[in-house]
PDB file as gemmi writes it, atoms N, CA and C in Angstrom:
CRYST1    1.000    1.000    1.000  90.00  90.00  90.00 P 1                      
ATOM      1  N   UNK A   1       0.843  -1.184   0.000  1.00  0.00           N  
ATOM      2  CA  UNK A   1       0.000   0.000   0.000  1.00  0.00           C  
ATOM      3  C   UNK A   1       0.887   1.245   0.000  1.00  0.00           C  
ATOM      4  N   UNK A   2       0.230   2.400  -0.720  1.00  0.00           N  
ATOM      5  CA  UNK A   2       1.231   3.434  -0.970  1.00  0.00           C  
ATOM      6  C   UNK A   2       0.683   4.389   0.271  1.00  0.00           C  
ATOM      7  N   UNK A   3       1.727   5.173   0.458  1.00  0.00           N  
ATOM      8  CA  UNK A   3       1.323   6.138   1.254  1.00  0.00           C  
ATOM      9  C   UNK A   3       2.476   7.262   1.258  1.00  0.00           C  
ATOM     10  N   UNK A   4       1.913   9.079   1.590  1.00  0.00           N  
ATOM     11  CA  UNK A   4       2.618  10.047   1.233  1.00  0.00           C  
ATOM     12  C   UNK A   4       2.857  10.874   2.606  1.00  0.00           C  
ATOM     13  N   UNK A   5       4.218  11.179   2.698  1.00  0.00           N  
ATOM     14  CA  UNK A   5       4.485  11.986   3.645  1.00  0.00           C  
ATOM     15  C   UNK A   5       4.920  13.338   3.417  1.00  0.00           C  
ATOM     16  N   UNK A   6       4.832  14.132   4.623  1.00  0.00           N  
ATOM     17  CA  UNK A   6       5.336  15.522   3.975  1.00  0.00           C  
ATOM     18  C   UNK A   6       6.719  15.760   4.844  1.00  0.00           C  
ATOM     19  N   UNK A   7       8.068  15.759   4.255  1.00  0.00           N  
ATOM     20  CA  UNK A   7       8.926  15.784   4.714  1.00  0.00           C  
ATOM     21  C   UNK A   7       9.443  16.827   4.731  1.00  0.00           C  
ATOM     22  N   UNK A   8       9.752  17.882   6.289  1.00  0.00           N  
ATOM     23  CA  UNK A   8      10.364  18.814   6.151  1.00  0.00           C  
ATOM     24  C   UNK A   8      11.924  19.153   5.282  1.00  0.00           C  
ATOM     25  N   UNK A   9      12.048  20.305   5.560  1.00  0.00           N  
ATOM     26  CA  UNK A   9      13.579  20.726   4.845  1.00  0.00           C  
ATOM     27  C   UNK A   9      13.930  21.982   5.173  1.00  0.00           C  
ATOM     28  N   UNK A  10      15.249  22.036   5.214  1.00  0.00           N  
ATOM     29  CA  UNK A  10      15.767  23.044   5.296  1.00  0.00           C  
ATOM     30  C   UNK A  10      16.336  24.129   4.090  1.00  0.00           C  
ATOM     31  N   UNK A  11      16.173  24.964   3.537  1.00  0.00           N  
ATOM     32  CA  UNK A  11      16.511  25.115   2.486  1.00  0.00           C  
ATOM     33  C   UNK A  11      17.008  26.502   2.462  1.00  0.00           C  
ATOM     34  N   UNK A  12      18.045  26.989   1.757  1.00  0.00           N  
ATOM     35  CA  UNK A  12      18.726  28.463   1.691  1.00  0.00           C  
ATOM     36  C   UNK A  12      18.208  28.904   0.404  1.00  0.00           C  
ATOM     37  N   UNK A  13      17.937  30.105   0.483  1.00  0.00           N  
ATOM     38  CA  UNK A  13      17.451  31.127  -0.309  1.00  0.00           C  
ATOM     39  C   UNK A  13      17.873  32.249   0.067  1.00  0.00           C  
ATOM     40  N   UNK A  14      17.344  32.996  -1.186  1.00  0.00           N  
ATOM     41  CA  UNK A  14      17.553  34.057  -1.439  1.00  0.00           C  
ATOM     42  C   UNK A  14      16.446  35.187  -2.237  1.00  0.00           C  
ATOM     43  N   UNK A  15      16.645  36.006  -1.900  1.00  0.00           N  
ATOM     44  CA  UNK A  15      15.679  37.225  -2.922  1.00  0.00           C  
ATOM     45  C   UNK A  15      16.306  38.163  -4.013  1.00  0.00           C  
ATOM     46  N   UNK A  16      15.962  37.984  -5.073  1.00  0.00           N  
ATOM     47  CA  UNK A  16      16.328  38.527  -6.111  1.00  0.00           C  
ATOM     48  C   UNK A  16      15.926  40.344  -6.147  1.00  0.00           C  
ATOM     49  N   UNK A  17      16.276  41.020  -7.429  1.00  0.00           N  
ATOM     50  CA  UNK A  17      15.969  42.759  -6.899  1.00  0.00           C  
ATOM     51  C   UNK A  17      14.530  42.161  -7.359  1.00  0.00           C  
ATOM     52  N   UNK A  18      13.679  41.575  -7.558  1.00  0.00           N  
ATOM     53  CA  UNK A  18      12.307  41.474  -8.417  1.00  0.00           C  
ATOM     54  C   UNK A  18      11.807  41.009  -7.196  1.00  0.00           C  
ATOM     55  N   UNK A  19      12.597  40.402  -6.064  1.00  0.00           N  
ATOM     56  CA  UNK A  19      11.739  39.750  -5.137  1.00  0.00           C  
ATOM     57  C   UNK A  19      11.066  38.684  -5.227  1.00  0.00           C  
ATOM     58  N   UNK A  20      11.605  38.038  -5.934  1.00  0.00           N  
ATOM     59  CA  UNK A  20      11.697  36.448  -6.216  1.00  0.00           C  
ATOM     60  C   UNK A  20      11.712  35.837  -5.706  1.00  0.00           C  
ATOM     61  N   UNK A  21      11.478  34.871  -4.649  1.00  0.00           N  
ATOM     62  CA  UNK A  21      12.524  33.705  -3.413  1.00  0.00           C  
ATOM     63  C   UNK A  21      13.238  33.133  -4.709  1.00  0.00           C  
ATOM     64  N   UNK A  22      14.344  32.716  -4.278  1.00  0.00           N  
ATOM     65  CA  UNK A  22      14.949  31.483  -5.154  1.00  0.00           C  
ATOM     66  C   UNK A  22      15.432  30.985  -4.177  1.00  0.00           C  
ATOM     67  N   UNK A  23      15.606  29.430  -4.252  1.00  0.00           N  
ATOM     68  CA  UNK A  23      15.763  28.266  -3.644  1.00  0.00           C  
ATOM     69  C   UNK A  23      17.779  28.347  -4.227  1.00  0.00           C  
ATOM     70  N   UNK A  24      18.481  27.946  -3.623  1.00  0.00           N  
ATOM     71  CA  UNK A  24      19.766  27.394  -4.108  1.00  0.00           C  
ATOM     72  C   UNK A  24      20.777  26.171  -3.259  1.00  0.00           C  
ATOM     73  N   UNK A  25      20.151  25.947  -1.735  1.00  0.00           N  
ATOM     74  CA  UNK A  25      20.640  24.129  -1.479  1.00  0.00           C  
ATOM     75  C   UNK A  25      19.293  24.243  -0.604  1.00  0.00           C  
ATOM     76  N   UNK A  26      19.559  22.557  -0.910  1.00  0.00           N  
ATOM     77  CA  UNK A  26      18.543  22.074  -0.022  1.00  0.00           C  
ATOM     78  C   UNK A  26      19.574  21.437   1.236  1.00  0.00           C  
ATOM     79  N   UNK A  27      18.698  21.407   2.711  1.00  0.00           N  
ATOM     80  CA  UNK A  27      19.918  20.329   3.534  1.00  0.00           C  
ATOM     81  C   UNK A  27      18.806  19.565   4.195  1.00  0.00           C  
ATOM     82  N   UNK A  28      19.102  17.971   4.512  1.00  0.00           N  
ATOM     83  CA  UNK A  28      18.135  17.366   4.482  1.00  0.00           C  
ATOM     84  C   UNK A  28      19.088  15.719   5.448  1.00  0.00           C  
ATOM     85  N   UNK A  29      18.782  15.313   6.245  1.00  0.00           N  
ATOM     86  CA  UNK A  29      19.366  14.295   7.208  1.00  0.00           C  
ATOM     87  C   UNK A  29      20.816  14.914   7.483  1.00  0.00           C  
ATOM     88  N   UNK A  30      21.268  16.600   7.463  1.00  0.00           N  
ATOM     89  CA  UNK A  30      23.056  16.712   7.874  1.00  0.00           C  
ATOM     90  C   UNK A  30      23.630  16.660   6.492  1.00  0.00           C  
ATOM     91  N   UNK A  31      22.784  16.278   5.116  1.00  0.00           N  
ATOM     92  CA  UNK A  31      23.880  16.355   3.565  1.00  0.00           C  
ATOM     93  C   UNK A  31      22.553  17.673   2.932  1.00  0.00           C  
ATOM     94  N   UNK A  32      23.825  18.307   2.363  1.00  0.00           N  
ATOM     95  CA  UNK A  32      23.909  19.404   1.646  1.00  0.00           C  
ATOM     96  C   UNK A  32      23.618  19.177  -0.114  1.00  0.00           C  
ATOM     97  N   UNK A  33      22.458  19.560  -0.466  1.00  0.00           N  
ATOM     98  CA  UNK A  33      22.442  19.688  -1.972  1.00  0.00           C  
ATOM     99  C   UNK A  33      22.529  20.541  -2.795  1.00  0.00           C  
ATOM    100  N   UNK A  34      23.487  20.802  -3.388  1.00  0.00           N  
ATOM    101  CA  UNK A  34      23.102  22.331  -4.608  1.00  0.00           C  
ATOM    102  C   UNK A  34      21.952  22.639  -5.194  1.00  0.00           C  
ATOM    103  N   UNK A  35      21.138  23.230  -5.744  1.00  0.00           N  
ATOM    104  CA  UNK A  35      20.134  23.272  -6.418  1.00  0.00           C  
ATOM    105  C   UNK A  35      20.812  24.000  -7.505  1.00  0.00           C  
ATOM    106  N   UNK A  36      20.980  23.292  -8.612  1.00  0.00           N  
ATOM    107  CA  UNK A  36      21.598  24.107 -10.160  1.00  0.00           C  
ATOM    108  C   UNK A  36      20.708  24.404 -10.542  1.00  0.00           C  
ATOM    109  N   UNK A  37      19.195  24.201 -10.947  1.00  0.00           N  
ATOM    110  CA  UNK A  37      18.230  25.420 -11.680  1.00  0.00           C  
ATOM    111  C   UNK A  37      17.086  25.337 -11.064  1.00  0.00           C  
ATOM    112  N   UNK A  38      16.218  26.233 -11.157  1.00  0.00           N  
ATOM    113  CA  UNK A  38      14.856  26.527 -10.665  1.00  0.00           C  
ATOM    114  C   UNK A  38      14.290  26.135 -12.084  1.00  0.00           C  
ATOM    115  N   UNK A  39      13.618  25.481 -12.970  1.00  0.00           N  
ATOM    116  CA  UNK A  39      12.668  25.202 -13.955  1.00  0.00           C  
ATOM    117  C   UNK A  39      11.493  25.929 -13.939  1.00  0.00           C  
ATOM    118  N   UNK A  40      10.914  25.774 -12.996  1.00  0.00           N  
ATOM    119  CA  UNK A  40       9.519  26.811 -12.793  1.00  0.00           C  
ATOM    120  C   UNK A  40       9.061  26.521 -11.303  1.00  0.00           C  
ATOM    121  N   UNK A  41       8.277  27.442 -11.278  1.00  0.00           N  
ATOM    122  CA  UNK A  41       7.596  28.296 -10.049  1.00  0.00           C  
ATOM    123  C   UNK A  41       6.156  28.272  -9.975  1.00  0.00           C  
ATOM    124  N   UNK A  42       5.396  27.571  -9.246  1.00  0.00           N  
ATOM    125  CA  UNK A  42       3.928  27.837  -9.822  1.00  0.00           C  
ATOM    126  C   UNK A  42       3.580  27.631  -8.493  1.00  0.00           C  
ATOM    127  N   UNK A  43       2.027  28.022  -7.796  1.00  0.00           N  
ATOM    128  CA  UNK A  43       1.405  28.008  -7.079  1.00  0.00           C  
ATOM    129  C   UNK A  43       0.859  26.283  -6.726  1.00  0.00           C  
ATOM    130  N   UNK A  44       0.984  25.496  -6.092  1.00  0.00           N  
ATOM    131  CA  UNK A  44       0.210  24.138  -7.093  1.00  0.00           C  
ATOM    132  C   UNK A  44       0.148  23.386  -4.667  1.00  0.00           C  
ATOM    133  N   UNK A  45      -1.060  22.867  -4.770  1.00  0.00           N  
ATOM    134  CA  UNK A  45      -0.871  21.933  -3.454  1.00  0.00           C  
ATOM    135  C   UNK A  45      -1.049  20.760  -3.928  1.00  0.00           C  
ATOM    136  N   UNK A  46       0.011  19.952  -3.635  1.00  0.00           N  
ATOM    137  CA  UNK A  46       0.418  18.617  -3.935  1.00  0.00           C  
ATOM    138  C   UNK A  46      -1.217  17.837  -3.222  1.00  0.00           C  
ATOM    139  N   UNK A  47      -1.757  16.651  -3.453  1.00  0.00           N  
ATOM    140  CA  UNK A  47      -3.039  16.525  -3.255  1.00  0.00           C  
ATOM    141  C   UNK A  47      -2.818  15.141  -2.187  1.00  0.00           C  
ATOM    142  N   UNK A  48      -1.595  14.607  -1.936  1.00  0.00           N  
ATOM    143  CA  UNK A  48      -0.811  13.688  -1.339  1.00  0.00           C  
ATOM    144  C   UNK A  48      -1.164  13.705   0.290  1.00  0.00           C  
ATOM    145  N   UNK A  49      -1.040  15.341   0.323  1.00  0.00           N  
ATOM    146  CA  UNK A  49      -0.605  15.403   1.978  1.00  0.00           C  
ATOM    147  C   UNK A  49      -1.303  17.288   1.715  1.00  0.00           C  
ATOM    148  N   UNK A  50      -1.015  17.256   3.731  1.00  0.00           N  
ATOM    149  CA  UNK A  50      -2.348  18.842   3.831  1.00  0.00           C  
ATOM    150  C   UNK A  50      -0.699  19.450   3.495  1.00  0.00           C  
ATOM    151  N   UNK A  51      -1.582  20.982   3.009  1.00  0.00           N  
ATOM    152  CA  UNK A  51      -0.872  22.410   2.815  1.00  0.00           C  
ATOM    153  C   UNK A  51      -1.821  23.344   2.674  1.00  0.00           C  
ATOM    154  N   UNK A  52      -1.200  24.483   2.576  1.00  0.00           N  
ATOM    155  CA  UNK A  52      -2.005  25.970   2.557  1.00  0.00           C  
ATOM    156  C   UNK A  52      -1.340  26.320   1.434  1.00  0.00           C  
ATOM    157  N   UNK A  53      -1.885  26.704   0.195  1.00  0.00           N  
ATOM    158  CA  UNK A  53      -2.071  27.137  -1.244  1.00  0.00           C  
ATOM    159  C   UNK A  53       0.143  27.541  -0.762  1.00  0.00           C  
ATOM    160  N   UNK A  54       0.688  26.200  -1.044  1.00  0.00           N  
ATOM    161  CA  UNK A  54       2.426  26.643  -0.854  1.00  0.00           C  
ATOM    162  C   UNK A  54       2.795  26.743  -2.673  1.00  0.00           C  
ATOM    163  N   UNK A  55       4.064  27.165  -2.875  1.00  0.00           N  
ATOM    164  CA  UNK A  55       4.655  27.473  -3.812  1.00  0.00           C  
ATOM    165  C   UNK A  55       5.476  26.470  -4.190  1.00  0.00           C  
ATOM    166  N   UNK A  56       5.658  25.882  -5.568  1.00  0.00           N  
ATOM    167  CA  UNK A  56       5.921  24.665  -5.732  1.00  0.00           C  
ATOM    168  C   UNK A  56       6.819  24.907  -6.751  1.00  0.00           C  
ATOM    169  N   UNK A  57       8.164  24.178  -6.459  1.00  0.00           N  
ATOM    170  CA  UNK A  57       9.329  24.998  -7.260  1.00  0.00           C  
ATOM    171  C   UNK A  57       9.509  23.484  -7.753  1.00  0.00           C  
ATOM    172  N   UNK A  58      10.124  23.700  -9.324  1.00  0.00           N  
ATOM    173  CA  UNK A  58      10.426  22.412 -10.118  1.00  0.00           C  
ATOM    174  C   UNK A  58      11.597  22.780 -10.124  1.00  0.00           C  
ATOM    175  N   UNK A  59      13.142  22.060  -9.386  1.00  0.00           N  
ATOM    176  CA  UNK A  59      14.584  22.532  -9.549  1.00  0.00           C  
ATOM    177  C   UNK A  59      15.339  21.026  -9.765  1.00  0.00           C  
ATOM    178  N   UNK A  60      16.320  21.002 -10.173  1.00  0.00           N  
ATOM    179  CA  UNK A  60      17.400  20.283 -10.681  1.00  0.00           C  
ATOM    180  C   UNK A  60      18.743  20.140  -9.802  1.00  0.00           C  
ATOM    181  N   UNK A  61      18.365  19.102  -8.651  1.00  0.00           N  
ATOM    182  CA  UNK A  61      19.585  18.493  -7.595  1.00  0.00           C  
ATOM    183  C   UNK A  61      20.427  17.039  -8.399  1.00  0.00           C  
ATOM    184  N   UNK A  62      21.093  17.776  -8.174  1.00  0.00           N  
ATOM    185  CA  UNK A  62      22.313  16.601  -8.756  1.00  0.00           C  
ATOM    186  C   UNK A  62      21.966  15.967  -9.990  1.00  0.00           C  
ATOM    187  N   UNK A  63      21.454  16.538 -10.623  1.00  0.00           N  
ATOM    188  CA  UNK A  63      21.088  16.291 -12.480  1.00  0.00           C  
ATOM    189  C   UNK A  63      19.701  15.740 -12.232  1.00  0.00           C  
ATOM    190  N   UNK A  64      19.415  15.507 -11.390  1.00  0.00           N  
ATOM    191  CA  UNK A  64      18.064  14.787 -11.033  1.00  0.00           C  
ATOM    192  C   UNK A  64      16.449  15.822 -10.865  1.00  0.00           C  
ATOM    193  N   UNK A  65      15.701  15.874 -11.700  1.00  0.00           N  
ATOM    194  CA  UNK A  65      14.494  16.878 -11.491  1.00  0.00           C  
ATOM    195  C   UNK A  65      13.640  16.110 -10.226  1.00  0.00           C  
ATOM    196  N   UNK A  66      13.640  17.710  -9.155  1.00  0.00           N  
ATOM    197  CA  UNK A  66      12.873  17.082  -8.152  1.00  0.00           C  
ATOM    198  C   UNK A  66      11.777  18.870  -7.561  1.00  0.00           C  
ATOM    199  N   UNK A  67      10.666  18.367  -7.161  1.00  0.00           N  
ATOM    200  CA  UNK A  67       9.774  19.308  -6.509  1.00  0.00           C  
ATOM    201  C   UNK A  67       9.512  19.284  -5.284  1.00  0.00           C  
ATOM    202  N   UNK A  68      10.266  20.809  -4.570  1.00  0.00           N  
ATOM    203  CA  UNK A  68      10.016  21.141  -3.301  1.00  0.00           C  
ATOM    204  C   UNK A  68       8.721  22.715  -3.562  1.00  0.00           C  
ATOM    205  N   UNK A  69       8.492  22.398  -2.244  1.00  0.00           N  
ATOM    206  CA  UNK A  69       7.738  23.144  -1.997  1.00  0.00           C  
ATOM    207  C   UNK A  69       7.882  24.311  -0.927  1.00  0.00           C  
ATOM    208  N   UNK A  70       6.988  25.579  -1.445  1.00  0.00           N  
ATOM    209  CA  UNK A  70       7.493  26.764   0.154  1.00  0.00           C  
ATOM    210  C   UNK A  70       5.872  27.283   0.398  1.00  0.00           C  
ATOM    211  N   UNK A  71       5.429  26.920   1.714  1.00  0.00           N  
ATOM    212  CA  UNK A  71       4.164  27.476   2.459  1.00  0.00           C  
ATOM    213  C   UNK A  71       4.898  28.995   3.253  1.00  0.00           C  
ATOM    214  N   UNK A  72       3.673  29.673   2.381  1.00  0.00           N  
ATOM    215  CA  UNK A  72       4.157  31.188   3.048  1.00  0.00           C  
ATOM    216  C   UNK A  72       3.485  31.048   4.482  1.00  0.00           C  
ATOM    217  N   UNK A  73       2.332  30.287   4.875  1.00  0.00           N  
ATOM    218  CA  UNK A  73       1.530  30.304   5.743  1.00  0.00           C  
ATOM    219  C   UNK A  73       2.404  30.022   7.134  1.00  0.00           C  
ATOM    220  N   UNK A  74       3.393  29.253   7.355  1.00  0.00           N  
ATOM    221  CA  UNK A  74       4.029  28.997   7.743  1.00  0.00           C  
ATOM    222  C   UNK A  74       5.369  28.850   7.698  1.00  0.00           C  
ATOM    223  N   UNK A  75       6.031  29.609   7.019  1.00  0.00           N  
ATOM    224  CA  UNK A  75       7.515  29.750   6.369  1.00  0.00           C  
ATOM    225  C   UNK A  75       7.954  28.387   6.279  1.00  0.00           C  
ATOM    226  N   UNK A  76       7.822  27.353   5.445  1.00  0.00           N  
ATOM    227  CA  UNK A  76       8.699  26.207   5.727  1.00  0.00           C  
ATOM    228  C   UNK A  76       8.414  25.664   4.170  1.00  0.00           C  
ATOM    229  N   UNK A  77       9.493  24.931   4.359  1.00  0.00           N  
ATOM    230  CA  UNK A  77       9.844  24.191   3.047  1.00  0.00           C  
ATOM    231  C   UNK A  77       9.572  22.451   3.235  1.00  0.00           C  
ATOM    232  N   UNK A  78       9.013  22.346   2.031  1.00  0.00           N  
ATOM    233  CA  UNK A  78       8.638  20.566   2.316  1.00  0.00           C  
ATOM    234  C   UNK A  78       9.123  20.033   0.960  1.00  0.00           C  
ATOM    235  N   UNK A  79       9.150  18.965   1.231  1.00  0.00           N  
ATOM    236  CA  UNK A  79       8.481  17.681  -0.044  1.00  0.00           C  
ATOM    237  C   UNK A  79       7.774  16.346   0.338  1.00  0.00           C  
ATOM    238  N   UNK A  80       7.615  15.897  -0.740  1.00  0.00           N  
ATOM    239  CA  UNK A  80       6.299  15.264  -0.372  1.00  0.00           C  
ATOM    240  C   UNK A  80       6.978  13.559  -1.122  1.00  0.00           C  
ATOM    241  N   UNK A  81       7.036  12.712   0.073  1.00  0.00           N  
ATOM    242  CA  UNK A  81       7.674  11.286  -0.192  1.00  0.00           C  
ATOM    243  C   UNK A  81       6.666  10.248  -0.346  1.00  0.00           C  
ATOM    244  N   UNK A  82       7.286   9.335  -1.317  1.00  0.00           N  
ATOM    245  CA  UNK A  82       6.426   8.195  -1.048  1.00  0.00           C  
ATOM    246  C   UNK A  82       6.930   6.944  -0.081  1.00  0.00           C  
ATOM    247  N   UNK A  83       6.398   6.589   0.557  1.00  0.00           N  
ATOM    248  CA  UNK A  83       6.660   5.538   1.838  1.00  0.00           C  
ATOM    249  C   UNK A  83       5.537   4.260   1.183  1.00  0.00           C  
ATOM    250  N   UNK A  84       6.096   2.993   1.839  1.00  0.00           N  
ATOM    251  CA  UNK A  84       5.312   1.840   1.443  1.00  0.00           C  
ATOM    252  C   UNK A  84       4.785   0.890   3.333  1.00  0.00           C  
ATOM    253  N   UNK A  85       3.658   0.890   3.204  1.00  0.00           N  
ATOM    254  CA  UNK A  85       3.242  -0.089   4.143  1.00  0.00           C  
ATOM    255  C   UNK A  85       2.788  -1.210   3.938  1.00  0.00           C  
ATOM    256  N   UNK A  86       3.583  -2.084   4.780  1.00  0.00           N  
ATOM    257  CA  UNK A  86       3.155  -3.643   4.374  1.00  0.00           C  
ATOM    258  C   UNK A  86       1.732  -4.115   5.072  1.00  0.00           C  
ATOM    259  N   UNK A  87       1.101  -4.677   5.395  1.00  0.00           N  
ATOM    260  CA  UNK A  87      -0.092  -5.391   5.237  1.00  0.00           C  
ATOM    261  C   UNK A  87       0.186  -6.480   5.466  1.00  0.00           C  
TER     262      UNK A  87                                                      
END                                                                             
């Protein structure tokens, strides 16, 4: 059986002069990830797990495309895992 968690994160940013957030590492169990591109930016709540209308960034860790997320409602950064329960 599938099941979705929402896994915190720590993540460094920054604000551009436009006032942008941009995302640039993620840190996550004590290891450090670069984030080499932001792809896009869109408003979107993952339907997995609860949030408040967060900001859902499509970026590129270690050549690998992955989506974190930023709730203004609560300043924090997530993503959203899949976990398996046995039965």
């Amino acid at each position: 059986m599938k099941k979705y968690e929402r896994k915190q994160l720590e993540v460094l940013a920054s604000f551009g002069t436009d006032g942008a957030l941009k995302p640039f590492k993620l840190i996550y169990k004590d290891r450090s990830f670069e984030i080499t591109k932001v792809k896009r930016v869109r408003r979107h709540c993952p339907q997995e797990v609860g949030c408040i209308a967060p900001l859902e960034y499509t970026v590129i860790v270690d050549g690998v495309e992955r989506k974190i997320y930023f709730e203004q409602d609560s300043n924090t950064w997530f993503s959203v895992k899949e976990v398996y329960i046995e039965q």
